[in-house]
N, C-alpha and C positions, 0 to 999 in steps of 0.2 A: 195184860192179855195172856201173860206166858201163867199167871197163876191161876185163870180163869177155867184155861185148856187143862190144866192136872187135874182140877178139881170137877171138872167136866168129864173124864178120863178116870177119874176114881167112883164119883155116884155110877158111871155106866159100868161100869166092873162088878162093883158092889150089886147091882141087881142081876146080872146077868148071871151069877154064883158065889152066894150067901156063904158056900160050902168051903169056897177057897179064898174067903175072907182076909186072912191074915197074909197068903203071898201077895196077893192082889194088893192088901193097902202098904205091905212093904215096896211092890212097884210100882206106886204110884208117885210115893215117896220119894222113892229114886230119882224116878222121874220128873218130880218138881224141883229138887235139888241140882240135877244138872240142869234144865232147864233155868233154875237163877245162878247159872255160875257163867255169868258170861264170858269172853272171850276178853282178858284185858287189853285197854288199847294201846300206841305206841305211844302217845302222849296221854302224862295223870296230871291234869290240873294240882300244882302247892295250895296248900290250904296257909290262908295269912299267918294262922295261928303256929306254922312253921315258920315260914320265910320271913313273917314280921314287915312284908311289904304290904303296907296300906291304903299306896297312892291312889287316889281317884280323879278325873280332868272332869270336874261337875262343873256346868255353866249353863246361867239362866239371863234369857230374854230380858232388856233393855230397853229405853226410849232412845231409839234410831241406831242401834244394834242388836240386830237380829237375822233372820234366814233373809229377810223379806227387805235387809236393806243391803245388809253384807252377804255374798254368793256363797262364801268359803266359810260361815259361821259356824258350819259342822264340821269341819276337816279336822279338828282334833289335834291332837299334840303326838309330839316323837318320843322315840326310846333309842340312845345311843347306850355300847355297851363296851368298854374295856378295863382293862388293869390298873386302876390308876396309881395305887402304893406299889406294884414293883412284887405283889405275893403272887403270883401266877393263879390267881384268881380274880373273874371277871365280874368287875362290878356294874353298876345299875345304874344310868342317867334318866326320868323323865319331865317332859317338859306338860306346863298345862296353858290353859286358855284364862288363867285368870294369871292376878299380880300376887308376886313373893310365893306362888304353889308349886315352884319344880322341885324336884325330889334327888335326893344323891344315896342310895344306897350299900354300904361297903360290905363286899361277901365276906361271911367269916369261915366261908364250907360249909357243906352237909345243905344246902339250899336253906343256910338262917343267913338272915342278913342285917347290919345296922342303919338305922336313919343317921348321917352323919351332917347332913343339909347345912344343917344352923351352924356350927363349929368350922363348917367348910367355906361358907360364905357363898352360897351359889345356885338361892334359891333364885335372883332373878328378878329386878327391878322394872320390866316393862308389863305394861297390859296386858296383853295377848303375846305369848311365845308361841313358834308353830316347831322345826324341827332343831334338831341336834346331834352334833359333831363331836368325839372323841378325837383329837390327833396331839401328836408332837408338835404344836407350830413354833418353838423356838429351841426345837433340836436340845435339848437338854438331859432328853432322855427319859421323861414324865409325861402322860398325857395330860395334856389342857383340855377345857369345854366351850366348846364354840357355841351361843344358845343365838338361833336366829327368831324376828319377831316381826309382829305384825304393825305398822305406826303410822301415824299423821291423817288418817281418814278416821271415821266413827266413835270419835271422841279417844282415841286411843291413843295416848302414849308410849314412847321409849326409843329403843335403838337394842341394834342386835352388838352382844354383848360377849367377852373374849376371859373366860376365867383361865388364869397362868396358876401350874399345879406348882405349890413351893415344897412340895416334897416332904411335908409336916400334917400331911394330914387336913390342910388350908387350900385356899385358893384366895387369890389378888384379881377382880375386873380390870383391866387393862386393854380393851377395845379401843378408847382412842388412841392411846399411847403409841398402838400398833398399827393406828390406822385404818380401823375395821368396826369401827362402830356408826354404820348407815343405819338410817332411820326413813326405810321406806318398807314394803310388804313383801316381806322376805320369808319366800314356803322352806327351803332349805341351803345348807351350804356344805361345799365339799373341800378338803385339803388332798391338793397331789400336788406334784413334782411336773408339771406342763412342759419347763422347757429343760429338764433334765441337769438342772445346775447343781442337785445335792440339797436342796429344802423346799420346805411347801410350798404351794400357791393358795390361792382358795379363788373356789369359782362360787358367787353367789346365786341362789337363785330366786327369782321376782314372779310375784304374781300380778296380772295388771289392775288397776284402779278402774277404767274405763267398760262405759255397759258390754257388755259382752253381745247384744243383740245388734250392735251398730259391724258394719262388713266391710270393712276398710283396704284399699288397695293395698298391696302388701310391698310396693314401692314405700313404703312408710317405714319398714321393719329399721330403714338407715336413719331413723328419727332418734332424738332421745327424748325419753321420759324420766323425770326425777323420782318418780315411786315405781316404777313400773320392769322400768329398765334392768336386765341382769347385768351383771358387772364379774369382770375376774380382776383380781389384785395378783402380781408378783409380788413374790417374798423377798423384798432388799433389805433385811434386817442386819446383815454383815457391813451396810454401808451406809444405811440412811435410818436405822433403827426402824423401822416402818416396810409396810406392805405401800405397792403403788399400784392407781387405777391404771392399767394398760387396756380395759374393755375395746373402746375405738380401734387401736391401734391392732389390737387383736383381731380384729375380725368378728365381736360379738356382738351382737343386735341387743337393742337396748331401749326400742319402739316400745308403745302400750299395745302392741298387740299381742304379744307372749303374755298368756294366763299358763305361767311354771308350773306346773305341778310334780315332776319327776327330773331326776337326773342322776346319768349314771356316767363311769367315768370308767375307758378301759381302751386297750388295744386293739382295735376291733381289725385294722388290716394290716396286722403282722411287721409294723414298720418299728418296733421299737417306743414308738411313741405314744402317750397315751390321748384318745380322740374323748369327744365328749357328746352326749344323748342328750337331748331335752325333751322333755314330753308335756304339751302343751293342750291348758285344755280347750274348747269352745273350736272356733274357724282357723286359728292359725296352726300353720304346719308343727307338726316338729321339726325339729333342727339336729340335725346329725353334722356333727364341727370335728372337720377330719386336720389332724394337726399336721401344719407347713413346717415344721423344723424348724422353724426360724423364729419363735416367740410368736406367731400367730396363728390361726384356725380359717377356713372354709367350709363353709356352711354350705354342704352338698346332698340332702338327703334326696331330692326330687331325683337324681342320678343312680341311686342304690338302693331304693324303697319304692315300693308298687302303689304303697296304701299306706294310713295310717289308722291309729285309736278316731275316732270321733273326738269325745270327752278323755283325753289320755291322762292318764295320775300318775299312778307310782312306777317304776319301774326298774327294772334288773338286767344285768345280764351275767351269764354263763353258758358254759360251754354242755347244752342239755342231752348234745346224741353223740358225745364221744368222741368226734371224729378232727378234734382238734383246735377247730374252729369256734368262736365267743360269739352267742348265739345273743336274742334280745326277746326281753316279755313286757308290754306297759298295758298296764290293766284299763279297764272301760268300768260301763253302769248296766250292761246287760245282762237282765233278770233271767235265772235260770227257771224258777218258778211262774207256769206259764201261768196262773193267773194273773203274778204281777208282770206277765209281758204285756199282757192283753190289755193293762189299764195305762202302758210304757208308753210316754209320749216325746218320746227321742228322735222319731224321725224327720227331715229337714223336708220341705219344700222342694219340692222337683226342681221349678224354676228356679229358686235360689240357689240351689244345689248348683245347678248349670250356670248361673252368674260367676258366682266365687269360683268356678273350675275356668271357667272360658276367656271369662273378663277381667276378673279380679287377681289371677296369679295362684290361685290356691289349690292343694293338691286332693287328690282324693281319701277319702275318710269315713268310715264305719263306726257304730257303734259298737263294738266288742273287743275284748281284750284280743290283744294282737303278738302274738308268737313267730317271733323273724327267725328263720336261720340262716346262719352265714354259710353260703354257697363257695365261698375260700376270699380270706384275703380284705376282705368285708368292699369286694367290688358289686356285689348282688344280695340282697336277702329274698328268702321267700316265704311269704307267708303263710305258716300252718294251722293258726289259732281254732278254726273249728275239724278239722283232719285229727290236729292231736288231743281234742277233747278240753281245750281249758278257755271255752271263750265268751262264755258268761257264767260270772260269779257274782253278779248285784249289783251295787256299789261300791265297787273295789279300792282298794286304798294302797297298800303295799304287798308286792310280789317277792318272793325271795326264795333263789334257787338255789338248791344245796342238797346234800345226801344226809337226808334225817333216820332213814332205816339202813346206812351201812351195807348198801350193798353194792358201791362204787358208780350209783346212778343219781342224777341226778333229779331231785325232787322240788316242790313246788306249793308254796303256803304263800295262801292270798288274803286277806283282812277284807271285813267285808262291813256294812250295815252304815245307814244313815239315820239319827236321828229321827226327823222328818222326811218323807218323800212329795219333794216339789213337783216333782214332772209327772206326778199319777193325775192323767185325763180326767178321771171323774171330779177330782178336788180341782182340777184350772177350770172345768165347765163352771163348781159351783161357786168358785170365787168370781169368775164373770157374773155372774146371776147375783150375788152379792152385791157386785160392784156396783149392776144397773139397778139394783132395788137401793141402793144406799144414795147414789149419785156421785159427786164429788165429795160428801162428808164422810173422809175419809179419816175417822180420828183413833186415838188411841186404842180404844174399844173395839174396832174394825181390825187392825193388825191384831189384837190379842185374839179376837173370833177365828181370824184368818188362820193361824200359827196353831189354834186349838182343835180345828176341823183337819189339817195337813195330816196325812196318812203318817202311820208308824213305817218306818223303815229297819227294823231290824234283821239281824241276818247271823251270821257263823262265820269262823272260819275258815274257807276252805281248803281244805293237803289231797294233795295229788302225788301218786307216786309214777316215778317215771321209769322207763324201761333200760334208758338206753341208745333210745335210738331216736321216733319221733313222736309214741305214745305217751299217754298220762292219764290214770286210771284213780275215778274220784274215789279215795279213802277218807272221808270226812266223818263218817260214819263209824266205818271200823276203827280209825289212827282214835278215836275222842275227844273231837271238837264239830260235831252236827249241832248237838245237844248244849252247844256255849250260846246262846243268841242275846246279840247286844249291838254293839256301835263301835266296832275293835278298826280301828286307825292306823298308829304308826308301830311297828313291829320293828324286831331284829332277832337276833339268833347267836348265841355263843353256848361252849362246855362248860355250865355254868360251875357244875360240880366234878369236872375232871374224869368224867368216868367212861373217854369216847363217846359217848353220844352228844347229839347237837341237843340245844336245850332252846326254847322260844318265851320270849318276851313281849307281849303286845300290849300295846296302851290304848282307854277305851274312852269314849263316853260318854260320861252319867252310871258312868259304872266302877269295879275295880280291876286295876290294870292284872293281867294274868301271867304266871310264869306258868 
């Protein structure tokens, strides 16, 4: 368009005076020159052919693993990122969706990096891996890789899996040894210090097995489920060489009605101690587990939350306006592009809506990403998601707050794009009308047709920059990432190359992951 207008700009010159020919097509010149000089942006996509990172999370459709049997078939894989040799440079963990494909990349500077995977031992022995954990977990002073996975349903194989760093350059699997090798559908896992003894814990977290359309009393939450169920482990390795299940004892719910999708871990009401977020997607609450001092949690969100996500995912917190207080973001699936709002079939049933509020114990819940702030102390939050502008980005996947332009404010990059989009109206009317012309001969061919008609979902990045205060002004455009459109999943953020600035990591796909 911009070369279109010079040269639209130049023939109208040129006839208007033949006679000043030559200033004329020197400014026209000019003219097309600044016009192609655009405005570089805050982030420049590495080209592989630097970084020498190649990973891709490519996964293709199966007999009875698919969108259409599995919910979570898109969700994609993670990117954890730290030090693992001790060089004050931060290396590359990602995880994929198939077997033996995670990736371990060692930084060498200047944004080149090496595959060091196979020599390290830690590509990763189950079917489907979903996130991944950088921590100390036996205090040594090395990071280990905690790879959590998906197992026992859809012909899937494995158990989430605990690489110990030997400080050579290797890594040793050692999940059972230490106790930590579950084999149920595990979206991610975290290491902190819970009851403040001087080493980790880790809190797992479960997505559930069970249809997500069934609306269960939520007196159920004190149930347990063997795949379903989230779980925290204390760290007794000073006495029993092993981590131990304290889940129950804890106070953590462990029912199939948490579909886990996010969690976040942090002090939220100034007590010293750190509380824990869950963000859950489908009918059940999240869960805000404010910690007793005592080795256990209270799950009190209905007391300090107005509202929640509908569909909640990823989610963060930080402190976004300054003013002292650790604030909370968990992303949603609402489409900022209003064609695909208009085809967005996310909203609930009146009547059921008022069942699951009235009847069933359940709180209230929206479809869009949801922006809490803590009002002090984390006794109140209040919700600003569409006041501060960040409250539909698509299909969101991971949020993550931090100061990417250095200007002591807090910023705001969200991953966005699906695969396939399920929930576009026009595609569920025509898979009805399918169904009733096919009948019950419902066979392979039908799910293939079905999977081949589903709408494309892809999407961007989205960065927001923030003020300050309670604003956030979409830069997705000018920062240079409008222009990425894919299926970008699980993200993270480190100085990759030491030079103060934040630097971003996202893993994608069907695509390649992007630094």
């Amino acid at each position: 368009m911009l070369i279109e207008s010079a040269l639209y700009f130049f023939k109208t010159i040129y006839m208007w005076s033949s006679k000043n020919f030559k200033f004329f097509s020197a400014l026209a010149i000019i003219f097309l020159l600044i016009s192609c000089n655009k405005e570089k942006g805050l982030f420049t996509e590495m080209p592989v052919s630097q970084t020498h990172i190649s990973f891709r999370n490519d996964i293709k459709e199966k007999d009875g693993l698919s969108i259409l049997y599995y919910l979570y078939f898109y969700n994609g894989g993670g990117v954890s990122i730290g030090d693992i040799n001790n060089d004050s440079l931060p290396d590359i963990y990602f995880t994929a969706n198939t077997k033996g494909n995670n990736k371990l990349y060692l930084n060498k500077g200047g944004f080149q990096f090496e595959d060091i995977t196979n020599q390290a031992g830690v590509s990763g022995s189950s079917d489907w891996c979903s996130g991944s954990t950088m921590a100390d977990v036996n205090a040594d002073g090395l990071l280990d890789i905690y790879v959590s996975s998906v197992s026992n349903k859809y012909g899937l194989k494995g158990r989430n899996e605990l690489f110990i760093n030997n400080g050579n350059g290797t890594f040793s699997e050692k999940a059972n040894q230490y106790g930590l090798d579950i084999s149920c559908f595990t979206t991610q896992s975290v290491f902190f210090d819970y009851d403040r003894d001087g080493d980790l814990d880790c809190y797992i977290l479960n997505q559930s097995h069970k249809p997500h359309s069934n609306i269960i009393d939520t007196s159920n939450r004190h149930k347990y489920d063997t795949l379903s169920g989230d779980r925290l482990y204390r760290n007794d390795l000073k006495n029993t060489g092993k981590f131990t299940d304290v889940s129950a004892s804890a106070g953590i719910y462990q029912s199939a009605l948490g579909y886990g999708l996010g969690i976040a871990v942090a002090d939220l009401n100034n007590d010293g101690w750190d509380d824990i977020y869950i963000g859950n997607d489908f009918h059940e609450n999240d869960y805000y587990y404010i910690n007793q001092q005592d080795g256990s949690f209270k799950e009190e969100g209905v007391k300090h939350f107005r509202h929640y996500s509908r569909f909640s995912m990823g989610n963060d917190i930080a402190d976004y306006n300054n003013d002292g207080q650790l604030d909370l973001i968990t992303v949603d699936m609402l489409p900022s592009d209003e064609k695909i709002l208009k085809t967005y079939g996310s909203d609930e049933n009146p009547d059921i809506y008022k069942v699951k509020l009235e009847m069933n114990g359940f709180q209230k819940q929206y479809s869009r990403n949801m922006l809490q702030q803590n009002n002090g102390n984390g006794i109140s939050f209040s919700e600003t998601g569409l006041q501060s502008g960040v409250s539909a980005t698509d299909w969101s996947w991971s949020p993550l707050l931090a100061d990417f332009d250095n200007d002591g404010n807090k910023d705001l990059v969200i991953t966005s794009g699906i695969v396939k989009r399920p929930v576009d109206m026009d595609y569920v009317n025509y898979i009805s009308d399918m169904q009733r012309r096919k009948g019950l001969d419902l066979t392979d061919q039908f799910d293939q047709e079905a999977i081949d008609n589903m709408p494309d979902g892809s999407s961007h990045p989205y960065l927001f920059m923030g003020n300050g205060q309670s604003d956030f002004k979409d830069q997705s455009k000018l920062w240079g990432l409008e222009t990425k459109k894919g299926y970008f999943t699980g993200s993270a953020y480190a100085d990759l190359d030491n030079d103060g600035n934040l630097d971003l990591v996202i893993n994608a796909l069907n695509g390649p992951a992007m630094i």
